[in-house]
SEDONU-769775 format. One record per residue (C-alpha): residue in one letter; x, y, z negated. Coordinates in steps of 0.001 Angstrom, whole numbers, padded with zeros to 6 digits, always signed. Each point is the difference from the previous one (the first is absolute). Layout:
SEDONU-769775
aXYZ
...
This chain:
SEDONU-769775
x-029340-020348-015282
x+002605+001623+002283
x-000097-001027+003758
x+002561-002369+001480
x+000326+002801+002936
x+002896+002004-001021
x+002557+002771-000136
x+003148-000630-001250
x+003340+001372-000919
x+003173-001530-001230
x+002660+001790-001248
x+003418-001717+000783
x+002652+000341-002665
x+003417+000604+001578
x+002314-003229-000219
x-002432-002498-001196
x-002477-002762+001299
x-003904+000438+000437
x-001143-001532-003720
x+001430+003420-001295
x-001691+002485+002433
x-003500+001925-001571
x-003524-000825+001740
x-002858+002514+000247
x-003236-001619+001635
x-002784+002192+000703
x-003205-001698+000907
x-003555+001091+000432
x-002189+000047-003176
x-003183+001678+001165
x-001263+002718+001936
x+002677+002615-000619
x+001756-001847-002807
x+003519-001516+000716
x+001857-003173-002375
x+003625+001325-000565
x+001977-003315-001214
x+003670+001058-000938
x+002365-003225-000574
x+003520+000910-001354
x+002668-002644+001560
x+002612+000956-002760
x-002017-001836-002870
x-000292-003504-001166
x-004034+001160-000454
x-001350+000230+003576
x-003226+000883-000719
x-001585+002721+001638
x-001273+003293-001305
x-003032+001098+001320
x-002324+003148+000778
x-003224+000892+001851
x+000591+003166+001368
x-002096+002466+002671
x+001898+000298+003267
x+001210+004090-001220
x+001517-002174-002888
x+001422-002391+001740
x+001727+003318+002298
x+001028+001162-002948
x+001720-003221-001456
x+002214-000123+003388
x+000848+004187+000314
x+001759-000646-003590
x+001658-003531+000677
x+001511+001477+002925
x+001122+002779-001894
x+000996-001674-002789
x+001874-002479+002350
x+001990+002773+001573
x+001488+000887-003721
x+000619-003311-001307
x+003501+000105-001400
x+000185-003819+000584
x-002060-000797+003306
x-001420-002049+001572
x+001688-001186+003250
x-002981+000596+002684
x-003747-000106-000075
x-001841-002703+002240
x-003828+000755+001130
x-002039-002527+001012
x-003207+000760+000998
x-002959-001904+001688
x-000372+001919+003375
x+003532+001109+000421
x+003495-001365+000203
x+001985-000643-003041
x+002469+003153-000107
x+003203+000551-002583
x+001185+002912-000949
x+002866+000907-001846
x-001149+001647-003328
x+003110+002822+001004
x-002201+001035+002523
x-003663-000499-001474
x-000184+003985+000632
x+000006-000378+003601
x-001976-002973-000151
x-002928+001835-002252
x-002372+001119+002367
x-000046-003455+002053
x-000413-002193-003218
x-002938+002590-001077
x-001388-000002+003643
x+000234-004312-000473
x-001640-000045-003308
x-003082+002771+001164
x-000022-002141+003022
x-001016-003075-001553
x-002098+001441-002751
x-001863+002154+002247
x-001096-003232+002224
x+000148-003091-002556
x-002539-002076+001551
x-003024-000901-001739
x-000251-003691-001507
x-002360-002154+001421
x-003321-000568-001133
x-000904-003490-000112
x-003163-001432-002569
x+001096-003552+000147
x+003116-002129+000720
x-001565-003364-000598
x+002244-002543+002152
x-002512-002531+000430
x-002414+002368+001661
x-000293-000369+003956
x+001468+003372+001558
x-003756+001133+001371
x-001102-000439-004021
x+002564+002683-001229
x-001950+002981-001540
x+002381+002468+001119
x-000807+003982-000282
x+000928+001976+002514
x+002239+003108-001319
x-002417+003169+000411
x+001038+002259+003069
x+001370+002992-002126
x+002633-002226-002117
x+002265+002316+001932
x-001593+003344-000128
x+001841+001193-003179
x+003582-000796+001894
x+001490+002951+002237
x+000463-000336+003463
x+003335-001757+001021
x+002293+003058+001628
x+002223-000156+002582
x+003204+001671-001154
x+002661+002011+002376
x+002929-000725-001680
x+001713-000531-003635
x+001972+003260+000365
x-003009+002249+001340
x-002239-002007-002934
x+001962+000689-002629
x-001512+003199-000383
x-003241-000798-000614
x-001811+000520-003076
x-000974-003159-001732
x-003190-000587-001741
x+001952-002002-003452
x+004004+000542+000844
x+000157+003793-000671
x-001851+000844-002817
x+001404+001356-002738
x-000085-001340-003625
């Protein structure tokens, strides 16, 4: 089951209303596995395709939409990302290229510090609140996560090597 806490991405045909624009959803799965949900708007069948991919795949999966994006002979309009910890941003898909190392730095963002889901053993309502059996997480749920860095600036970080965004294949 796919969490409820998501990324997601719609891509905006030009000249037409929201029921036509594409949905990607990516959701925790487990530990290091990511739900990719892709919805296309331009169907009468709006049912999503899925995946379970690792977070390199999941890299991978947006390195070649944005490429593929930039080629499109019939494109679409802009790209909107909406993302739990961050603002929603648009970008036109014109300009994905200059946009490619802040949507990447967005995406490792949130998959580098997806928080852990709670661990609860019982969600009986009828229970008083003192009667809960509720497990406290272990102390090193975080230990596998890097650090949180402070960055100088997007030009001077643009640079930098990243673990999944410059590999080739």
């Amino acid at each position: 089951m796919c969490s409820n806490l998501k990324i997601t991405l719609r891509f905006i045909r030009m000249d037409s209303d929201a029921k036509t624009d594409d949905l990607v959803h990516i959701s925790r799965y487990a530990q290091g596995q990511y739900c990719l949900s892709y919805t296309y708007g331009d169907t009468k069948n709006k049912t999503p395709y899925q995946l379970v991919l690792t977070d390199k795949a999941v890299f991978r999966w947006m390195r070649t939409t944005i490429g593929i994006l930039e080629k499109d002979s019939d494109p679409f309009g802009s790209v909107q990302l909406d993302t739990p910890f961050m603002p929603s941003v648009v970008f036109n898909v014109s300009e994905l290229g200059d946009a490619y190392h802040p949507l990447l730095d967005a995406l490792e963002f949130h998959l580098d510090n997806w928080p852990a889901p709670a661990v609860f053993s019982s969600e009986d309502e009828d229970e008083d609140e003192d009667e809960l059996d509720y497990e406290e997480p272990e102390e090193d749920v975080y230990a596998g996560m890097p650090p949180l860095m402070s960055m100088p600036s997007p030009v001077a970080h643009r640079g930098r090597q990243h673990l999944f965004l410059d590999e080739d294949y």
